[in-house]
C-alpha positions, 0 to 999 in steps of 0.5 A: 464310298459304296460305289467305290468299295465295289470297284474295288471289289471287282477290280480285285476279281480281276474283271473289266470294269465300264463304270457310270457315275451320274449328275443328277443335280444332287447338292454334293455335286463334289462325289464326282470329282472324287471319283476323277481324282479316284481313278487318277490313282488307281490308273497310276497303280496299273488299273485302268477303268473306263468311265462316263457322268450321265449328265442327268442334271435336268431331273434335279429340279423335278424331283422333291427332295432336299438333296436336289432342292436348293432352297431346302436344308439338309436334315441332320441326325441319324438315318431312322429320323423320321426327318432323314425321308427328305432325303429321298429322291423319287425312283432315283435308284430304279432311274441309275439302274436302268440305264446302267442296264440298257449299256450292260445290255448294249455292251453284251449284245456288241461283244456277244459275252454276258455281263454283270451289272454291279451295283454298290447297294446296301439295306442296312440297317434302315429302311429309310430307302426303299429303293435298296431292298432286296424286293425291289430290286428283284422286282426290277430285274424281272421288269428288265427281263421281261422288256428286253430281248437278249436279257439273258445276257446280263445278271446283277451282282449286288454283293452287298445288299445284306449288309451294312456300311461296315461290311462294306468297309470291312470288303474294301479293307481285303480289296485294298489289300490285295490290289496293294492300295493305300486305305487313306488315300482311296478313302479320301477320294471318296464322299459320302456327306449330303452337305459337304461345305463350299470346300468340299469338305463332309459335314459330319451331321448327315445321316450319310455322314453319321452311317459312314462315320460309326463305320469306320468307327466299327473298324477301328479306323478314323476316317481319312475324308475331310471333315468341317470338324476333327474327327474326335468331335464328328465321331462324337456327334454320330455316337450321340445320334446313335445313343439317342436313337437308340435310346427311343427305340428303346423306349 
């Protein structure tokens, strides 16, 4: 869903887009054929976008998460549970990233332009992640700086590193808009859950299912994904993880 709400954004700026996605052994291998089926459409509206897996799938078994780990389950509740640490995956954002900055660079030293290199990011409202504060990415791009010849060439652009999944969606709504999409079907192309079924439907009780459920909530919009259960009833799980966090907070 970030990811694809900020091609949308960049696409509505009228940019060239070179976009990775990664097979990193992730459980909810089902994102990357949403994202074929995604560019599918869009390239029947007119917008082509070159695209590449990074075929990283001998990671998965090192790593210690329950997102990569087939013999662990995925937690379930809201992403403050002390639980939703499992879902972790060590260094894996500073891992996309600096691939995707060693092709951003690639790309500008053969074309001889600068070039952006965006990320669909957010903090949030958790700090579950740590991986997507604002610290540490520009921790790492100063490492970027100072490990790379011609690093001037490339910037990052994290528009949506303040902000949460309904500034994303509420972003995505204005793009989708001017590119004159259709909301449902972009959003049906996209998953978000870290336990779709063996149908590729979301789970509707991952913290990721949780966080993007209360977002389309905030919108005003049931959300257009497959879930196991309607969506009255997904919503109504995601409301009550929110009340209870809440209310422990609170307490």
């Amino acid at each position: 869903m970030d990811s694809t709400s900020l091609l949308l954004h960049l696409l509505a700026k009228g940019v060239t887009v070179r976009a990775l996605s990664y097979d990193y052994g992730q459980k909810h291998r089902f994102e990357l054929q949403r994202v074929e089926a995604q560019l599918a459409y869009l390239a029947e509206c007119g917008y082509r976008v070159e695209h590449r897996i990074v075929d990283l799938a001998v990671l998965g078994p090192l790593f210690d998460s329950a997102l990569t780990d087939p013999d662990r389950p995925i937690p379930e509740g809201h992403y403050e549970n002390a639980s939703m640490r499992q879902t972790v995956v060590p260094n894996r954002n500073a891992i996309f990233a600096s691939i995707a900055y060693g092709y951003a660079l690639s790309t500008a030293q053969k074309s001889g332009d600068r070039v952006a290199l965006g990320l669909g990011v957010h903090a949030g409202d958790h700090a579950i992640y740590p991986d997507c504060r604002p610290e540490f990415y520009a921790a790492l791009h100063r490492a970027f700086e100072v490990g790379n010849w011609d690093a001037d060439r490339v910037r990052l652009y994290l528009p949506f590193l303040q902000g949460d999944k309904e500034t994303i969606l509420r972003d995505a709504e204005r793009s989708i808009e001017q590119l004159g999409l259709d909301f449902e079907r972009v959003f049906r192309n996209t998953l978000t859950s870290y336990d779709p079924d063996p149908l590729g439907r979301s789970s509707g009780r991952t913290g990721a299912d949780v966080e993007r459920i209360l977002a389309f909530h905030a919108i005003g919009r049931p959300d257009p994904v497959d879930y196991v259960a309607s969506w009255p009833e997904v919503l109504a799980w995601a409301l009550e993880c929110r009340r209870e966090f809440e209310s422990e907070r609170g307490g």
